[in-house]
Residue, then its C-alpha position, 0 to 999 in steps of 0.5 A: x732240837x736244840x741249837x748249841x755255841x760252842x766256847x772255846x779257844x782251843x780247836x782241837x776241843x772245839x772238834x771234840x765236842x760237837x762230834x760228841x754232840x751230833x752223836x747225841x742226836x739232840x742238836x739241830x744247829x751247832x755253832x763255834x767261836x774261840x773267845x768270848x768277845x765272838x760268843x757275845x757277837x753272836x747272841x747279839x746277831x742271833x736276836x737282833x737280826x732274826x737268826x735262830x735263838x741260841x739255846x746253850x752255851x758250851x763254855x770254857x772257863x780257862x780263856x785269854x782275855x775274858x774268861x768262860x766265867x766273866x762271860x757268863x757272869x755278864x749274860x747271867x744277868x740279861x733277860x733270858x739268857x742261854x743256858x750254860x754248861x761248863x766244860x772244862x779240865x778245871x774242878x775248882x770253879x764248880x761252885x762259882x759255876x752254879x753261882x751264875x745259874x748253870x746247867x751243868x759241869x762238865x770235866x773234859x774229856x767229856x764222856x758221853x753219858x754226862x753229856x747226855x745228862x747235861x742236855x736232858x737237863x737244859x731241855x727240862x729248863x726249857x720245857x718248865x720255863x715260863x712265856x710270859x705275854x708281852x704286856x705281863x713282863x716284869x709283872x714284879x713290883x717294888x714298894x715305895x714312898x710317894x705323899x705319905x702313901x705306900x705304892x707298887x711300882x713295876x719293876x718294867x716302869x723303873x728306869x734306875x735306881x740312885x742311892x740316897x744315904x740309907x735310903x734309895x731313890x727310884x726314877x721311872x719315865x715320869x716320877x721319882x719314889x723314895x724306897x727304904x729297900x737298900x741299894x744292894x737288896x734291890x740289886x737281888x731283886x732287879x738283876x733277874x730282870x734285866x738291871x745291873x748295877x754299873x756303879x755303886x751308887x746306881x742300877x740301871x735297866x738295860x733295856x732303856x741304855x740309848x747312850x754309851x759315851x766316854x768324856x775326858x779322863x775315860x770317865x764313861x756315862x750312859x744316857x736313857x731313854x725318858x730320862x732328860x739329860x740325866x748322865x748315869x757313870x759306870x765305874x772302871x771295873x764294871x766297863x767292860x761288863x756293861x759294853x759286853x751286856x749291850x753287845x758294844 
């Protein structure tokens, strides 16, 4: 059985929808929430606090504030996020959707078969997603300069990543390596695996963020766990994204 959030800020289509997915017969838990900022706090109670994990999200695009697709935009970048289907009176994003990895895209109203579709396809993603033991997360590596040597590096050692002219340098918790991979092919390549890039000149890995602070000017920087006193800055526009993914 699977367990479903509902986004939408509309009531009447929030109804609507979890009757058609009870009817189905496939969900155990449904819940609901009418903006995206609620979505967020939910995950966030749902793995923090030992709640049932959410399987999928039923989204809508067309919100106030932050819309369906800057939401799942930001949640596409975590580390296993929840499948996403679209459900919206709105064809023109179809592409941008898929865009963001999600399951399906459903046209309200919603007809039954394609909800049924939608579903058969969220549970074969989850029954072909692999678990992984906990010491073999992250097993990726990245090539890298150190004393005229090539190293790997795993991507689970890597605390940012800082770009240094043509060049980008790579700080772990004890070192710091030159790679000629570009800032932005590392951005490709590290985003599935829990970093994003809060600033032109950085990517970071969310998972060591221990500090969110606002100096003069609004400027915001992030401290990390291992790192000294080194301050990372996020820029303006990607502020919000960044508190969203760490459920500020």
């Amino acid at each position: 059985m699977l367990s479903a959030l509902i986004v939408d800020d509309e009531a009447p289509a929030r109804f609507e929808l979890r009757s058609l997915l009870e009817e189905t017969g496939k969900m155990g838990t449904i819940s609901e929430v009418s903006s995206a900022c609620e979505a967020v706090a939910s995950l966030v109670k749902s793995r923090e606090h030992g709640g049932e994990n959410i399987d999928v999200l039923f989204l809508d695009i067309s919100m106030p504030k932050t819309t369906g697709m800057q939401l799942a935009d930001a949640l596409h970048k975590l580390k296993n996020p929840p499948a996403i289907v679209f459900v919206t009176a709105y064809s023109e994003y179809a592409v941008e959707a898929f865009g963001v990895d999600a399951v399906d895209y459903l046209m309200k109203p919603v007809e039954m078969d394609r909800l049924r579709q939608a579903i058969a396809k969220i549970e074969a993603r989850l029954k072909t997603a692999v678990v992984q033991p906990a010491n073999s997360i992250n097993t990726e590596r990245i090539p890298v300069e150190k004393g005229g040597h090539k190293v790997l590096v795993p991507v689970n050692q890597i605390r940012y990543v800082e770009a240094k002219d043509d060049y980008s340098c790579i700080y772990t918790d004890t070192d710091r390596y030159l790679s000629t991979i570009s800032l932005a092919k590392l951005e490709q390549r590290l985003t599935p695996h829990g970093f994003y890039r809060v600033h032109r000149g950085y990517i970071v890995n969310l998972d060591f963020v221990q500090d969110f602070v606002t100096i003069s000017g609004g400027v915001v920087q992030l401290g990390l766990k291992d790192v000294g006193d080194k301050k990372i800055p996020v820029s303006r526009r990607r502020v919000v994204a960044v508190k969203r993914m760490l459920g500020l």
